[in-house]
matplotlib code that plots the C-alpha trace (Angstrom):
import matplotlib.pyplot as plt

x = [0.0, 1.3, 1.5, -1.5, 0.0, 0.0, -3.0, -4.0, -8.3, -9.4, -12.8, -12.8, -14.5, -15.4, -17.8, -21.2, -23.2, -20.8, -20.1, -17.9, -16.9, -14.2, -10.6, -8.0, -4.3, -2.9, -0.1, 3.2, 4.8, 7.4, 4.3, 2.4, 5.1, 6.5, 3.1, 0.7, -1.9, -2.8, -4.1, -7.0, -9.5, -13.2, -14.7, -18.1, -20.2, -22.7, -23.2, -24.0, -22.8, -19.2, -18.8, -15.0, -12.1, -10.9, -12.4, -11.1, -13.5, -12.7, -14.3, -14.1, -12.7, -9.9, -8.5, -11.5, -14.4, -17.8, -19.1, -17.9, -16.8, -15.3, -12.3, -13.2, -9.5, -10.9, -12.6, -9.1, -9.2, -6.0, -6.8, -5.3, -4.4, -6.9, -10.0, -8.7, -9.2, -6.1, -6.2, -6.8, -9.8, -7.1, -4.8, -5.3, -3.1, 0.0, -1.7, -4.9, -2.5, -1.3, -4.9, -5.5, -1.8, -3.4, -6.9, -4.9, -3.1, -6.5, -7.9, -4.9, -4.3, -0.7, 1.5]
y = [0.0, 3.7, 5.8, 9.0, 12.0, 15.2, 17.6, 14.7, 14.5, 10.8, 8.6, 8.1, 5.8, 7.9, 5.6, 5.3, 8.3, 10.1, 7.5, 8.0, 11.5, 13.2, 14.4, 16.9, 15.3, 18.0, 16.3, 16.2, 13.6, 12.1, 11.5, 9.9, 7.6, 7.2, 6.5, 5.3, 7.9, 11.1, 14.2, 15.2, 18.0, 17.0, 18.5, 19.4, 20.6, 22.4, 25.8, 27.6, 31.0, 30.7, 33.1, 31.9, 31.7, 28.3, 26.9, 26.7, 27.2, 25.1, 24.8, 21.4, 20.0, 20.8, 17.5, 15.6, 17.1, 17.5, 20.7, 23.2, 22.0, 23.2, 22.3, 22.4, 23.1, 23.5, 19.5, 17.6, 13.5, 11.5, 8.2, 4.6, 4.6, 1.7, 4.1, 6.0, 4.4, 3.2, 5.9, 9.6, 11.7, 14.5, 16.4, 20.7, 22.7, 24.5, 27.8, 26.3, 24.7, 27.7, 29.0, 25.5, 26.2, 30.2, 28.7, 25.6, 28.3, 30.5, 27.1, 26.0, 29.3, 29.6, 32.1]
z = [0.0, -1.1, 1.8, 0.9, -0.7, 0.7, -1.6, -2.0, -2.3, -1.6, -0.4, 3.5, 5.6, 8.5, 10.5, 11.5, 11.6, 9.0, 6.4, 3.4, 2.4, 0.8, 2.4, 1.6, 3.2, 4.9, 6.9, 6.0, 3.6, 6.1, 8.5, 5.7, 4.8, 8.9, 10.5, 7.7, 9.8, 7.3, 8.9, 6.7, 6.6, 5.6, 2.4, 1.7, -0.9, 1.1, 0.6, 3.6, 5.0, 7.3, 9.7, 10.1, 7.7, 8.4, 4.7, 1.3, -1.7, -4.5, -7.8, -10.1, -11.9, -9.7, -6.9, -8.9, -8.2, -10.1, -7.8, -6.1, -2.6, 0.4, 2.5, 6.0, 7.9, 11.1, 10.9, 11.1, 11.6, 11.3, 9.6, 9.2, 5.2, 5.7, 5.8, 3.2, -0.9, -2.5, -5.6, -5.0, -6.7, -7.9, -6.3, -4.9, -7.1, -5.5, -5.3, -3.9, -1.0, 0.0, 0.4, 2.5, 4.7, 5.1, 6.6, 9.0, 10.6, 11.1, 12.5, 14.8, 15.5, 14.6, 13.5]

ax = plt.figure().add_subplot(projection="3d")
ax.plot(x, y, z, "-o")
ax.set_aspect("equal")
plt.show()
């Protein structure tokens, strides 16, 4: 099994009561490729108004997707590579990762 690339988008098993939904990898690749445990930040394609800047708009088809979505940086789970699928959706863009990097640091508050 690859270990799950960084920008990464990919299918996630996240359990009863959530189900499958999509991920963003955020973590670094030496902890991808260490610990076999990805942080990831949930996307979403609802649309709804966000009073806080800790998402990431993003508009197919970029990372794979078919609608406009949103990366939620503030809704981090790290995840066994086993709850993850094997192949990603698509990868975020450079520029779009910076955006991502810009809203983590809102999230975790960090300088």
């Amino acid at each position: 099994m690859k270990p799950r690339r960084r920008g990464g988008v990919y299918f996630a098993d996240l359990g009863p009561g959530i189900g499958r939904k999509r991920v963003l990898v955020v973590s670094y690749e030496g902890v991808n490729r260490g610990l076999r445990q990805p942080v990831c930040a949930l996307i979403t394609s609802r649309d709804r108004p966000r009073s806080l800047e800790t998402y990431v708009e993003i508009h197919p088809p970029e990372a794979g997707l078919d609608e406009t979505s949103f990366i939620l940086c503030h809704f981090l789970v790290t995840l066994p590579e086993s709850q993850l699928e094997e192949r990603p959706e698509g990868f975020v863009t450079g520029p779009k990762m910076i955006e991502v990097q810009a809203a983590l640091k809102r999230a975790l508050n960090l300088p």
